[in-house]
C-alpha positions as CSV (number, residue, x, y, z in Angstrom):
1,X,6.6,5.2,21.8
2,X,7.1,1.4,22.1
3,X,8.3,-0.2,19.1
4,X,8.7,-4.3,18.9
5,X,11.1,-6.0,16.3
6,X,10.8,-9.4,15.1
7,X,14.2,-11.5,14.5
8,X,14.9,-15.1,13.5
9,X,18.1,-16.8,13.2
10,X,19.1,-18.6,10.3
11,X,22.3,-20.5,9.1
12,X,25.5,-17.9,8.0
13,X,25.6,-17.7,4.5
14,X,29.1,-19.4,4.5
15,X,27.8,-22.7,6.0
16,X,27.8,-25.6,3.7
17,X,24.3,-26.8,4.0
18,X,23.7,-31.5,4.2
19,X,19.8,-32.5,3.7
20,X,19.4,-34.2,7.3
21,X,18.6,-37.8,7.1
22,X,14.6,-37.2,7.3
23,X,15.0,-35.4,3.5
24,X,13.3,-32.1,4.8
25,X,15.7,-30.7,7.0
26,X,18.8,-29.4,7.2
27,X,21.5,-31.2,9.2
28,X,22.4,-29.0,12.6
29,X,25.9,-30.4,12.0
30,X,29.2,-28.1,12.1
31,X,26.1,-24.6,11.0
32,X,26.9,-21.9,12.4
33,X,23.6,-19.7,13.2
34,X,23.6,-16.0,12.7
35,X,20.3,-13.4,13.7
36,X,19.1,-13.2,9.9
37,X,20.6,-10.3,8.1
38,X,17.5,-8.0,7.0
39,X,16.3,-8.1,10.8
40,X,19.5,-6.4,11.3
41,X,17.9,-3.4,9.4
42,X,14.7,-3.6,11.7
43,X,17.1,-3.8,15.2
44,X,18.8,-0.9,13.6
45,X,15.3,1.3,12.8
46,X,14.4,0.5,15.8
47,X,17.5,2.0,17.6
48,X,17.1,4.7,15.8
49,X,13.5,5.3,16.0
50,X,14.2,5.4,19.9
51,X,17.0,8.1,19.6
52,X,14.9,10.3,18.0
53,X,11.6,9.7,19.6
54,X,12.0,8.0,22.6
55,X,10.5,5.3,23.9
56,X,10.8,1.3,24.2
57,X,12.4,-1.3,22.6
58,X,11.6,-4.8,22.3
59,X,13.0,-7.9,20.2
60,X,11.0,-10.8,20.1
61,X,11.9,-14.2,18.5
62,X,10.4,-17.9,17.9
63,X,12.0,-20.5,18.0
64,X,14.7,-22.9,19.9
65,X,16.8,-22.0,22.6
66,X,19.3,-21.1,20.1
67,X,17.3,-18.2,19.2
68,X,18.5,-16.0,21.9
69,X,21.9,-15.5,20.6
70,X,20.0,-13.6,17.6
71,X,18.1,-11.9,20.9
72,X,21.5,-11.4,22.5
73,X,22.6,-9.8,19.5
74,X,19.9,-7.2,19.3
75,X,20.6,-6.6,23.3
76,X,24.3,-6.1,22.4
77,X,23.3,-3.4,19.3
78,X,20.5,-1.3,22.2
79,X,17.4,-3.3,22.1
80,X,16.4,-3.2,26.0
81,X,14.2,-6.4,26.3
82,X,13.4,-9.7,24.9
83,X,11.0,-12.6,24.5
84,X,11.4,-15.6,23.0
85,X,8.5,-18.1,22.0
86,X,10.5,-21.2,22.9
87,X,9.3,-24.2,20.4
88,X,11.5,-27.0,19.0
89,X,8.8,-27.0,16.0
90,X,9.3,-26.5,12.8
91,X,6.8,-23.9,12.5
92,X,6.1,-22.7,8.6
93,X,5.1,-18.5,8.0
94,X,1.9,-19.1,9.3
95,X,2.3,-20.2,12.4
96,X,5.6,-18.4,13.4
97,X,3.4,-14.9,12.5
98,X,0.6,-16.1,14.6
99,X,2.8,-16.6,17.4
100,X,4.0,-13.3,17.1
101,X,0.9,-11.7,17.0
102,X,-0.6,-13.1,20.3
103,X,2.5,-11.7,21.9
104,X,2.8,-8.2,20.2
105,X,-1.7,-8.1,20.8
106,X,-0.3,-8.1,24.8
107,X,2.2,-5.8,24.2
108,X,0.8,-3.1,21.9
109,X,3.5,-1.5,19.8
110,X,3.0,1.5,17.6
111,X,5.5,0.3,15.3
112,X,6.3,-3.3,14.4
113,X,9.8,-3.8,12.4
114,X,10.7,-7.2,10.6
115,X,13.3,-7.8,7.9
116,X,11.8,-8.2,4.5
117,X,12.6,-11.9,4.8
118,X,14.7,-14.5,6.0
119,X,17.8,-15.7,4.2
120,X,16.8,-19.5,4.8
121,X,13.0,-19.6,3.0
122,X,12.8,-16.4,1.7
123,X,8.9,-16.6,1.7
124,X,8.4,-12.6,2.9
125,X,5.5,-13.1,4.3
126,X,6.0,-13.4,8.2
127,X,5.6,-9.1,8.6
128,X,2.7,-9.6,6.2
129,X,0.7,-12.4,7.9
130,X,0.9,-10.8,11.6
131,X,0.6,-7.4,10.1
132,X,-3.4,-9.0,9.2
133,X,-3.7,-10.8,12.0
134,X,-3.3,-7.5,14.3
135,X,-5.8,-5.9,11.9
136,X,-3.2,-3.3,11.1
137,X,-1.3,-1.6,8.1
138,X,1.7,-3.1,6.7
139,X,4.6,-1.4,4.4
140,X,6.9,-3.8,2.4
141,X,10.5,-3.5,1.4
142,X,11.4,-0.3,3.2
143,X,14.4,1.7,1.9
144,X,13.4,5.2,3.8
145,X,11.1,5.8,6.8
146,X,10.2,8.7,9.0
147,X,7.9,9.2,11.9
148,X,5.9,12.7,12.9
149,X,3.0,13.2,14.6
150,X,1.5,10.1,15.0
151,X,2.3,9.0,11.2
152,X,4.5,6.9,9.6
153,X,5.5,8.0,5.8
154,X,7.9,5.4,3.9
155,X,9.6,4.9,1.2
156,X,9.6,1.6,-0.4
157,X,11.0,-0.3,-3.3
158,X,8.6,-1.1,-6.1
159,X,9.6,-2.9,-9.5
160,X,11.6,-0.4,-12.0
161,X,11.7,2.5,-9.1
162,X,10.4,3.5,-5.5
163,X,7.2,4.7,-4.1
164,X,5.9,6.8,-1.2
165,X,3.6,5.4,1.5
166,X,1.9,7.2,4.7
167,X,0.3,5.2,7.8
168,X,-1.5,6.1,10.8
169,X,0.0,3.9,13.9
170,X,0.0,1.5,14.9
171,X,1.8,-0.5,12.1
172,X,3.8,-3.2,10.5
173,X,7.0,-2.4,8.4
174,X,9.8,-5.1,6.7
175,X,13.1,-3.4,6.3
176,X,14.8,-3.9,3.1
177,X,18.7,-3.2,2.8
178,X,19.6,0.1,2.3
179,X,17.0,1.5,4.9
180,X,20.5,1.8,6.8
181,X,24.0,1.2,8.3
182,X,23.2,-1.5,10.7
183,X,25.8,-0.4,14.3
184,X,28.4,-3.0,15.4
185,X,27.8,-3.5,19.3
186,X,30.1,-1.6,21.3
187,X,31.9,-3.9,24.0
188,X,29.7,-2.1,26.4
189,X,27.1,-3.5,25.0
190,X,28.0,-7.0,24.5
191,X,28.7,-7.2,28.0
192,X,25.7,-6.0,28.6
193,X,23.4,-8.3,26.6
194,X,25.0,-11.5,28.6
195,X,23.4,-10.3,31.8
196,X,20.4,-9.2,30.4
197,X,17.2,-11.4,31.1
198,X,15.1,-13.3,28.2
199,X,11.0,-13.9,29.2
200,X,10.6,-17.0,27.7
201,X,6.8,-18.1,26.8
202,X,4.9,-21.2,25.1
203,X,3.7,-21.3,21.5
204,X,0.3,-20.3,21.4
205,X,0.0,-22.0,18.2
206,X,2.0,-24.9,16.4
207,X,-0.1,-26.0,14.0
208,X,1.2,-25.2,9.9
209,X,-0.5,-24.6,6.8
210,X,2.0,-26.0,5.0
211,X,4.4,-29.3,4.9
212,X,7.7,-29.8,3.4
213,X,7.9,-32.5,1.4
214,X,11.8,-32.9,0.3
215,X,14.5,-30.6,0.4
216,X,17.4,-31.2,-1.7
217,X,20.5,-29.7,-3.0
218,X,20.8,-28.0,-6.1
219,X,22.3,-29.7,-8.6
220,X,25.9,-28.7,-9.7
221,X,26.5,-26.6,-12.4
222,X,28.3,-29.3,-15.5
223,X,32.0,-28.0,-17.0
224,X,31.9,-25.0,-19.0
225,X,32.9,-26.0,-22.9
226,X,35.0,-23.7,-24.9
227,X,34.7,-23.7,-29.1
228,X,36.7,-21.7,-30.3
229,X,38.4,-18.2,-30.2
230,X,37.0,-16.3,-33.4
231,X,34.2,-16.4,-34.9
232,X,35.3,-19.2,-36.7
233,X,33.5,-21.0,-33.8
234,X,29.8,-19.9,-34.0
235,X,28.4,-22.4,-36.0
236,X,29.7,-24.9,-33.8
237,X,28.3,-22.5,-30.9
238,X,24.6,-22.2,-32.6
239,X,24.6,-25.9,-32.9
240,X,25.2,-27.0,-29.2
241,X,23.0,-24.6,-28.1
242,X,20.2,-25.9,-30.2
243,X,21.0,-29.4,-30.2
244,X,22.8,-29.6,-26.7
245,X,21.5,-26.8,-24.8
246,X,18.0,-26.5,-26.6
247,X,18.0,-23.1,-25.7
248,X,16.9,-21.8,-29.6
């Protein structure tokens, strides 16, 4: 079996994101980049797809030369190879899937993994796009998964409870938490991934469907207002929220 998983890397969660100066970028400045947290379910499916089936793994990424220290980290957890589509872009869904797809057509997996999304646009749709343009099933949100015969049957999350899903292979799944216990590389294994080689290739395709107009900061949240203790204080509470608030 040869399964392929799909990573990005985006900035930790703890960084305190600046607008860059061009107003639709982040500034690089003092962010620390981490491989995005759901594709840490797919590396993890993957691993343990291979235990029980056996087969190959690989992790493929697009992006900058930054991206292989989300590659490295899938090397240091048991992914055995790596490709990254070098491009100092900034490619939108579209484009990154079609990347993708040109590489994984060459490669032919039986099962693609992806995270549900990533933590910087959460726009879930990167499994979903190359998932079509391979001409092959996809399964969303994935909290269980199993793999007999040929088949693929999932269980995924759906709004107000969970349904079942079977494939044929090959096919396209984004891992949502709770699929599993992502490993912590072993020092083995981080030694490991520093030797291990990266194939790096050129976009195929760098052209978007979409453009980024602005991107700005939310604005922050005004002081919290306290009325009263007792309920000697909800008429004046009823007021600002109608007059102030407008929220009735």
């Amino acid at each position: 079996m040869k399964i392929a998983v799909c990573v990005s890397q985006v900035p930790d969660t703890t960084t305190k994101v600046k607008i860059g100066s061009d107003g639709k970028t982040i500034d690089p400045a003092g962010v620390t980049y981490i491989i995005n947290p759901y594709d840490e379910f797919a590396v993890e499916a993957a691993l343990q797809l291979k235990e029980k089936q056996s087969g190959e793994t690989i992790v493929i990424s697009v992006g900058k030369d930054s991206n292989k220290e989300a590659i490295k980290k899938s090397f240091a957890m048991g992914i055995e190879k790596g490709i990254l589509v070098k491009t100092d872009a900034e490619l939108d869904s579209y484009a990154v899937a079609r990347n993708l797809a040109d590489v994984l057509k060459e490669i032919n997996p039986d099962i693609i993994l992806f995270g549900k999304q990533s933590i910087d646009y959460d726009d879930s749709q990167v499994g979903q796009i190359t998932a079509e343009l391979l001409g092959i099933p996809s399964i969303s949100v994935v909290v269980g998964m199993t793999v007999e015969s040929g088949k693929i049957t999932c269980e995924r999350e759906i709004e107000g409870g969970k349904e079942v899903v079977e494939s044929t292979l090959p096919v396209s799944v984004t891992a949502q938490r709770g699929l599993n216990n992502p490993r912590y590389p072993n020092l083995k294994g981080i030694m490991a991934a520093k030797s291990r080689p990266i194939e790096e290739r050129q976009p195929t395709y760098t052209e978007n469907k979409t453009e980024i107009l602005s991107m700005k900061l939310p604005k922050s949240k005004p002081k919290g207002k306290i009325v009263g203790e007792d309920v000697s204080a909800v008429p004046e509470l009823v007021r600002l929220l109608r007059e102030e608030a407008k929220v009735i």
